[in-house]
C-alpha positions in Angstrom: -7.4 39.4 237.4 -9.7 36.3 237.2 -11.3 33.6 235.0 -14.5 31.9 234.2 -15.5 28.9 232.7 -15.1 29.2 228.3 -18.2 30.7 227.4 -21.0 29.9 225.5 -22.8 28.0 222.8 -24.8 29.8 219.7 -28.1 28.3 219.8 -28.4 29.7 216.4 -27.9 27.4 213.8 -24.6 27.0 212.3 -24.3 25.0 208.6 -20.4 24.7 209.1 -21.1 22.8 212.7 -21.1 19.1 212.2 -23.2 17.0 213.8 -21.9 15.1 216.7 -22.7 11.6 217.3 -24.1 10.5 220.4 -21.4 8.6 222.2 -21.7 5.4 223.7 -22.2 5.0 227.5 -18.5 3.9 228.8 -17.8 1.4 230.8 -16.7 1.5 234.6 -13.1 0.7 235.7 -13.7 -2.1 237.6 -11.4 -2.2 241.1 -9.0 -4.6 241.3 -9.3 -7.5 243.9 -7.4 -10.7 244.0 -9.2 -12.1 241.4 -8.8 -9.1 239.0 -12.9 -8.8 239.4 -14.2 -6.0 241.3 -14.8 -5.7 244.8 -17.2 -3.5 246.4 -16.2 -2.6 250.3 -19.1 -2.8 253.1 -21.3 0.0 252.5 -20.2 1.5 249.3 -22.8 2.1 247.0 -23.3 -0.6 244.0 -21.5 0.6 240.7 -24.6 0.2 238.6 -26.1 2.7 241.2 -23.7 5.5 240.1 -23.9 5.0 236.9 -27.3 5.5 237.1 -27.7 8.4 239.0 -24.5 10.0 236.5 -26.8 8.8 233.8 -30.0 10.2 235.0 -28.0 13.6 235.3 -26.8 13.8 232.6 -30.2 12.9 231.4 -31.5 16.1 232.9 -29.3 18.5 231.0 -29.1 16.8 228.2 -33.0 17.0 227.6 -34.0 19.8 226.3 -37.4 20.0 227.7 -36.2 18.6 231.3 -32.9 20.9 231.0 -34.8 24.1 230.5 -37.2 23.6 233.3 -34.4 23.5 235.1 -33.0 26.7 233.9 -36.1 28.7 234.0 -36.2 31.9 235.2 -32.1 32.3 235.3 -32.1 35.3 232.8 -34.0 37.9 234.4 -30.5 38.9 237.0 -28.7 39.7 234.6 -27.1 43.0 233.7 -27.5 43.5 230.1 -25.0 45.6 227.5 -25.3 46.1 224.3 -20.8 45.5 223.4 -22.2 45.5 219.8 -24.7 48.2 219.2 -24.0 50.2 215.4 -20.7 48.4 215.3 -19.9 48.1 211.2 -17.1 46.4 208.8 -16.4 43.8 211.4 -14.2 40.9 210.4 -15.9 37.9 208.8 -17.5 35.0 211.3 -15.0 31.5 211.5 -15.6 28.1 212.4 -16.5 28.1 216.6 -17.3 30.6 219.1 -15.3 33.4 220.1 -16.2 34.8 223.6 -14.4 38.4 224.6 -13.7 38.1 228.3 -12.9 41.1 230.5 -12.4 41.2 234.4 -13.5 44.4 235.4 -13.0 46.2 239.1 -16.5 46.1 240.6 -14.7 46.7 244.6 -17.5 49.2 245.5 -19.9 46.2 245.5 -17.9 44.4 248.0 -18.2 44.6 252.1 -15.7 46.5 254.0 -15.3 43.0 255.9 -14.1 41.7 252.1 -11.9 44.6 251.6 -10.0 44.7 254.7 -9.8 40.4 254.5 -8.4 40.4 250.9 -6.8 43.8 250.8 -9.3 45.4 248.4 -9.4 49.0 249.3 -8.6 52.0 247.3 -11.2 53.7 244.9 -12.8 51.6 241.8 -11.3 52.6 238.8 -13.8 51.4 236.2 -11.1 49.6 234.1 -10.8 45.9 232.7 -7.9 44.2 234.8 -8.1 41.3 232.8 -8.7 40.3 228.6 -9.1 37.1 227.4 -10.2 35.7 224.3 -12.1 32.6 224.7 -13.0 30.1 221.5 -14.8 27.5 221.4 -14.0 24.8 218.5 -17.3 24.5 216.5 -17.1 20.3 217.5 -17.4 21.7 221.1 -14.2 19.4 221.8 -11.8 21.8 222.7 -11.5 25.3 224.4 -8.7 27.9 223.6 -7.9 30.8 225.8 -6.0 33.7 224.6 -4.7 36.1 227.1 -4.4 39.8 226.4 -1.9 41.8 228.4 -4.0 44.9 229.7 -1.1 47.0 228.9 -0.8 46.0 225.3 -0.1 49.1 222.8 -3.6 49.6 221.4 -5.1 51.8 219.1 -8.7 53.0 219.7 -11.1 53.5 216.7 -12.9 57.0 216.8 -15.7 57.1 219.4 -17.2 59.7 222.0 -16.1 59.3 225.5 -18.5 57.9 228.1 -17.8 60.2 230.7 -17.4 63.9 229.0 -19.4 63.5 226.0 -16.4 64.8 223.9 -16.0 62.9 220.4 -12.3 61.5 220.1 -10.5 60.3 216.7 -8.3 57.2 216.8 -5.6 57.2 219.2 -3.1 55.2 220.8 -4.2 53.6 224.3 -3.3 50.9 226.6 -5.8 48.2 225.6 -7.4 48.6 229.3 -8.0 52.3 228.7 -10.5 51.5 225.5 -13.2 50.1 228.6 -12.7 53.5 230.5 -13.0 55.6 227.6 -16.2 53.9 225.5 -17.3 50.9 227.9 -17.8 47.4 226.2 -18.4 48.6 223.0 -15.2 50.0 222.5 -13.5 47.4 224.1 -14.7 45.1 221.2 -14.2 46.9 218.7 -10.6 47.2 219.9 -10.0 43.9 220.3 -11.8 43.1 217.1 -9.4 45.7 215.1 -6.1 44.2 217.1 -7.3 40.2 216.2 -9.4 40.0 213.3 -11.6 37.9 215.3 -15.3 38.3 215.3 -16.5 38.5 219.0 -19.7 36.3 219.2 -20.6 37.4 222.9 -19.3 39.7 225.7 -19.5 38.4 229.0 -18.0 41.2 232.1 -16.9 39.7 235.4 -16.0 42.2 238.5 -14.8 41.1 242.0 -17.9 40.3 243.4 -19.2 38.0 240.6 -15.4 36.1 240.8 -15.8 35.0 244.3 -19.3 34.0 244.4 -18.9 31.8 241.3 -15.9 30.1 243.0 -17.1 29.3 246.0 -20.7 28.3 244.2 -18.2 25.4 242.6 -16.8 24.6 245.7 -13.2 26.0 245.6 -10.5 25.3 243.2 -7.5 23.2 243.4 -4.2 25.0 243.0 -0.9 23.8 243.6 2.6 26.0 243.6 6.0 24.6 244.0 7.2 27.5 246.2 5.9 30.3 248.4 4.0 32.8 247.1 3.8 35.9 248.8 1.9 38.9 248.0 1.8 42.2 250.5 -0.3 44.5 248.3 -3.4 41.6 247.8 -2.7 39.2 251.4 -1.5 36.3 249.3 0.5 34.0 251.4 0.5 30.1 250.1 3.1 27.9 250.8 4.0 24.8 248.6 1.9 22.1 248.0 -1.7 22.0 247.0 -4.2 24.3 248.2 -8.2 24.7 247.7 -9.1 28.4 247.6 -12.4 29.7 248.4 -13.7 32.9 246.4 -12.1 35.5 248.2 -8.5 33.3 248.2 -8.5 32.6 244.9 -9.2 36.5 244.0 -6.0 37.2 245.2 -3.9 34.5 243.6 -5.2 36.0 240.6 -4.8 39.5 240.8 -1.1 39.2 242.9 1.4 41.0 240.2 4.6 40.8 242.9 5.7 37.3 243.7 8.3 37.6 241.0 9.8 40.0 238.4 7.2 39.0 235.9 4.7 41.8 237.1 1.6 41.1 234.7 2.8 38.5 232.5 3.6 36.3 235.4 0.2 37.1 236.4 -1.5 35.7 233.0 0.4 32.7 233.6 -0.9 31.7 237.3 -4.6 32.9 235.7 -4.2 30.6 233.1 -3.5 27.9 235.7 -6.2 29.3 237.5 -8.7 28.8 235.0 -7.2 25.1 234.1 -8.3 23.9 237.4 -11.4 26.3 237.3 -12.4 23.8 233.8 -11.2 20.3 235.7 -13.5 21.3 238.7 -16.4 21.9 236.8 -16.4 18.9 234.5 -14.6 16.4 237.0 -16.1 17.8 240.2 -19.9 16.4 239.3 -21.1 20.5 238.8 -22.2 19.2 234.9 -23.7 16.0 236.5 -25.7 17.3 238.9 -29.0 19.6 237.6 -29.4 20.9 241.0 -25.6 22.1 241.4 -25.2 22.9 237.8 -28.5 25.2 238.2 -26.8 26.9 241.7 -23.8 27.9 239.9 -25.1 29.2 236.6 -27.9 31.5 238.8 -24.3 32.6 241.1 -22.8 33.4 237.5 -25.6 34.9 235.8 -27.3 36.8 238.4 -23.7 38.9 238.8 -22.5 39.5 235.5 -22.9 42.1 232.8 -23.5 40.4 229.5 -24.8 40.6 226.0 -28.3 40.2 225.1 -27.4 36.8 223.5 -25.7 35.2 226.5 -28.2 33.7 229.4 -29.4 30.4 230.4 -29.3 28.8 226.8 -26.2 29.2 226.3 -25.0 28.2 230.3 -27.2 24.8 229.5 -25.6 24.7 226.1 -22.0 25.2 227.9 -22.9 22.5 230.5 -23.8 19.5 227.6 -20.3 20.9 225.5 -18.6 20.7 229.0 -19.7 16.6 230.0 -16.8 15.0 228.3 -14.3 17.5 228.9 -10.8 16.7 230.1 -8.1 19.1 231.5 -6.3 18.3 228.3 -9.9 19.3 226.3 -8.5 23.4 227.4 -5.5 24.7 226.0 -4.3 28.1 227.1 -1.6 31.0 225.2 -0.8 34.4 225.9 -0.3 37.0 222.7 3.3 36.7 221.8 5.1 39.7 223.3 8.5 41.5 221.0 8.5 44.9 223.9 7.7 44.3 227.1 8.5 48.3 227.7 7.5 49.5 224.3 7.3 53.4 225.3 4.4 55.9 223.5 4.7 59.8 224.4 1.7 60.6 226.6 0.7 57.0 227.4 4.4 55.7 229.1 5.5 52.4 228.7 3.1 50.0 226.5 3.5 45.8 225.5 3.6 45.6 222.3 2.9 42.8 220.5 4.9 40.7 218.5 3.0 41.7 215.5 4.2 38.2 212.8 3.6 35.8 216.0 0.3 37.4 216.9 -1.4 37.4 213.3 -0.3 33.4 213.5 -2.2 33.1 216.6 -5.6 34.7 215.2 -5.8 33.4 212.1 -5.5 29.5 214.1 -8.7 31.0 216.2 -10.2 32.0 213.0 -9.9 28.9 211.4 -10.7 27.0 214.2 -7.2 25.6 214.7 -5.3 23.7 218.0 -3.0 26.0 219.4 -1.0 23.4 221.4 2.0 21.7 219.2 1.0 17.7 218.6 2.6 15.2 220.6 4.8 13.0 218.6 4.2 9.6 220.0 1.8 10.6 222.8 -2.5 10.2 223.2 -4.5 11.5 225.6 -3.9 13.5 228.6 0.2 13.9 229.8 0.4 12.0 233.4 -0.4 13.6 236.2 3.3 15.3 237.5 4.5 17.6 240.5 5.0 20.8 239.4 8.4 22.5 240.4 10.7 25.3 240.7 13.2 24.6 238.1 12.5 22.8 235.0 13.9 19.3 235.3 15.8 19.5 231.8 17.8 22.0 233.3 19.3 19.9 236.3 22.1 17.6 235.5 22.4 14.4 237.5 24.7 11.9 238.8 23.1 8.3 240.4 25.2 6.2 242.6 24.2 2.8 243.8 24.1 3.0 247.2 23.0 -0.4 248.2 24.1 -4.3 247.2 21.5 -4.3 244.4 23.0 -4.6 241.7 21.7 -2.5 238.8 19.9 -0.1 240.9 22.0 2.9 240.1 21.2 2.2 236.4 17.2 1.7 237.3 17.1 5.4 239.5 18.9 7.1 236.4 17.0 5.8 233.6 13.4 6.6 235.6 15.2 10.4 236.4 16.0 10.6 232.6 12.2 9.5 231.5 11.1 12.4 233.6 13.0 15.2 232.3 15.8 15.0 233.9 19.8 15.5 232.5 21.1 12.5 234.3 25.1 11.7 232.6 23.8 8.5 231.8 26.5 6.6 233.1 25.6 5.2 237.1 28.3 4.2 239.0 28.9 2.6 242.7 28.8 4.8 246.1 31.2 4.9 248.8 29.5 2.5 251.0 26.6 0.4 249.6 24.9 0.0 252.6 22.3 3.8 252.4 19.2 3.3 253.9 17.5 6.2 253.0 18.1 7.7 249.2 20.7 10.6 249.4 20.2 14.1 247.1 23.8 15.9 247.5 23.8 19.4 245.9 26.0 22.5 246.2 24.3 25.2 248.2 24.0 27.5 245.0 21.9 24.9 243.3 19.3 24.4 246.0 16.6 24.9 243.6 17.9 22.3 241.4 18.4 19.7 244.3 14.6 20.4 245.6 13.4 19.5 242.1 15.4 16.4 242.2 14.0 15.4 245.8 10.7 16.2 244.7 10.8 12.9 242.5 12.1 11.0 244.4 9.5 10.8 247.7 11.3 10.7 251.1 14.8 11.3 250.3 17.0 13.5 252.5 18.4 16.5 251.1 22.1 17.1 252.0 24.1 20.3 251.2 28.1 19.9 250.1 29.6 23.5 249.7 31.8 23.2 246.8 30.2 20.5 244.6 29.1 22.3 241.7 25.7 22.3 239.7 26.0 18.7 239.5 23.0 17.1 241.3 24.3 13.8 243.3 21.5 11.4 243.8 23.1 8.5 245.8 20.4 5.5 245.9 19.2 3.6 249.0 17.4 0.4 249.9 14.3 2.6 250.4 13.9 3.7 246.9 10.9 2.5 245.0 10.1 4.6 242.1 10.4 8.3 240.4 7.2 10.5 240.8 6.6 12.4 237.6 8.2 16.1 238.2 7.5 19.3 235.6 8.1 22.7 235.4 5.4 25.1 237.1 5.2 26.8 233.9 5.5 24.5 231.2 5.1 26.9 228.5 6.4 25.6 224.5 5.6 26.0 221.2 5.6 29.0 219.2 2.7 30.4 220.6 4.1 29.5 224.3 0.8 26.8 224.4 0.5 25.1 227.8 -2.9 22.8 227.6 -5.2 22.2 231.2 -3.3 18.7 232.5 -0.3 20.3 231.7 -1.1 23.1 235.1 -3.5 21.7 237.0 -2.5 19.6 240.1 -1.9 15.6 240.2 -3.6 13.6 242.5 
């Protein structure tokens, strides 16, 4: 359904934690001029100006003193549960912070404006749409978010139901059901049984609390590579890059019917969702700006349902782990699946878990471990790339030299090949060598393929042959300048299908 920000940091003491060193301030990229100094333009405001007024920010939430002022009186809006309350032989505590995260329905709070806008109508049905796991490393450098299919095969510890009173013994369930049945608490304790993972702090999110928080941030960035069309939420985007609002983004992430993936293609565009969610809020000046920081974390806390443990400490607390994050600081997994349609008599068709995969996946959380694979020969974040339809390892390409520069076939393939793409390595001469305008022939069945192709390569004309086969023919002109980094829309690899935040979120 939706996301949030990774939640929280203990403010009780933690021996294990080390002590981070302050960092030193940074210096500014200077702007280029002719002289390689920088150049300020007529009017812009002096570079030593922003760095003071980032500094002075930061300042503020960094202080304690100043940064609680400024979060005074946040606590007293929020809904309280108690997710933990006679809970006993719980697994052991790890290394970080383990946040459960559960998007619950919550429509009856909404306006009938809202409903009929974002197609929201139908009866509440007091169930959690969404599960995630969130961990926060105990170095506060990294944030891991596990996805749990609502639908996974679950089975509930013994407990008395909320609603008749009647005491139940274990039984099987679909994960979401545990919420309906015995509220947070039973939720936990389910997920807690499933993972091993000790939850430190329960936060609930419903419809109303989604939107408000989204548009309190400003909107969020998302970008597809095709249309996405939705008729049961009003989703209707068409390719490129979009900023949502609230009510927007609510349906990108509850829409279950652009493809065949149903729920599991859902995860994926949440996942994304909450990758650009985390670049907004630490690139988008939210954590450098007290007043800002303060409007979002009342929207947030004054509309959620949370622990006793979570409030404006730990938002503050959030905000100073949060200042020197980076898309690529968020990496992002879904439980490894082994039956999609896994049927249980009574319950109907379940996802169950790929039970090997899955214990691999906790015990990293436990131990406080990246998901994401290393990358050989690679630091930092991944350049920013165009996401598209079809993966550009699976389109194999041909470059012809379509001009009188000689060596420009082999240039064009060799900058396709560093981007992914299955060029034959071997460039040869076009008919005429006199193209203006760069040339992307493809067979009709491989239109997919060919729009990847003219994706990177900005401004070229697309031009359908019937008959030519998968074979992508990219026929260089005198206009071509460079390759613009392409990737797949959902990049997922590894064992644990790991994408991290730059891998999803969109280029500028």
């Amino acid at each position: 359904m939706f996301q949030l920000i990774p939640a929280e940091v203990s403010t009780v003491p933690q021996p294990h934690r080390p002590t981070r060193p302050a960092r030193p301030p940074q210096p500014q990229r200077a702007r280029r001029g002719g002289t390689g100094g920088p150049v300020r333009r007529r009017g812009e405001r002096p570079r030593w100006g922003v760095r003071l007024a980032g500094g002075l920010a930061v300042a503020v939430l960094g202080s304690g003193a100043i940064g609680h002022a400024v979060m005074t009186g946040l606590d007293t809006g929020i809904d309280r549960v108690d997710p933990f309350k006679d809970m006993k032989n719980r697994p052991q505590a790890g290394h970080g912070l383990n946040v459960l995260l559960v998007g619950t329905d919550g429509r009856e709070k909404i306006s009938p404006e809202e409903k009929r806008e974002y197609r929201l109508g139908g009866a509440p049905c007091h169930c959690t749409d969404t599960i995630m796991l969130v961990h926060l490393s105990a170095d506060r450098e990294r944030a891991s978010v596990v996805s749990l299919p609502r639908d996974s095969y679950a089975e509930v510890p013994a407990h008395r139901d909320l609603v008749t009173g009647k005491a139940h013994r274990a039984h099987p369930v679909r994960l979401n059901a545990a919420y309906a049945e015995g509220g947070p608490n039973l939720t936990v304790r389910t997920v807690e049984n499933m993972t091993r993972v000790k939850i430190d702090h329960y936060l609930e999110v419903d419809f109303t609390s989604f939107m408000k928080t989204v548009d309190a941030i400003g909107g969020v960035d998302i970008c597809t590579a095709k249309t996405m069309r939705d008729a049961n939420t009003g989703l209707d985007l068409l390719p490129g890059n979009h900023r949502l609002s609230g009510g927007q983004a609510l349906q990108y992430v509850r829409s279950r019917h652009i493809d065949g993936a149903s729920d599991l293609g859902r995860m994926q565009r949440q996942q994304r969702f909450m990758a650009a969610l985390i670049k907004q809020a630490a690139g988008g000046g939210v954590l450098l700006n007290p007043v800002k920081f303060k409007q979002v974390s009342s929207t947030l806390l004054g509309s959620v349902r949370a622990d006793k443990g979570f409030g404006s400490e730990q938002m503050l607390a959030l905000g100073q782990a949060m200042r020197d994050f980076a898309p690529s600081s968020s990496e992002f997994a879904s439980v490894p699946v082994g039956n999609p349609s896994f049927p249980v008599k009574g319950i109907g068709s379940t996802v169950k878990w790929d039970e090997p995969k899955a214990a691999k996946l906790f015990e990293a959380l436990r131990e406080d471990r990246p998901l994401a694979p290393a990358r050989p020969g690679k630091t930092g974040a991944r350049p920013a790339a165009v996401p598209v339809d079809v993966p550009p390892q699976q389109v194999r390409v041909q470059v012809e030299n379509g001009t009188r520069i000689d060596g420009m076939g082999g240039r064009v393939d060799a900058a396709l090949r560093a981007t992914g793409f299955d060029t034959t390595g071997a460039p040869g001469n076009g008919a005429s060598r006199e193209v203006k305008r760069t040339v992307v022939a493809y067979d009709p069945r491989w239109d997919r393929s060919a729009r990847s192709v003219a994706t990177a390569l900005p401004g070229s004309e697309l031009r359908a042959v019937a008959g030519q086969g998968r074979t992508v023919l990219v026929i260089a002109g005198a206009d071509y300048s460079k390759v613009v980094p392409v990737r797949a829309e959902d990049p997922y690899q590894g064992s644990f299908g790991v994408v991290t935040g730059d891998e999803v979120v969109c280029g500028k």
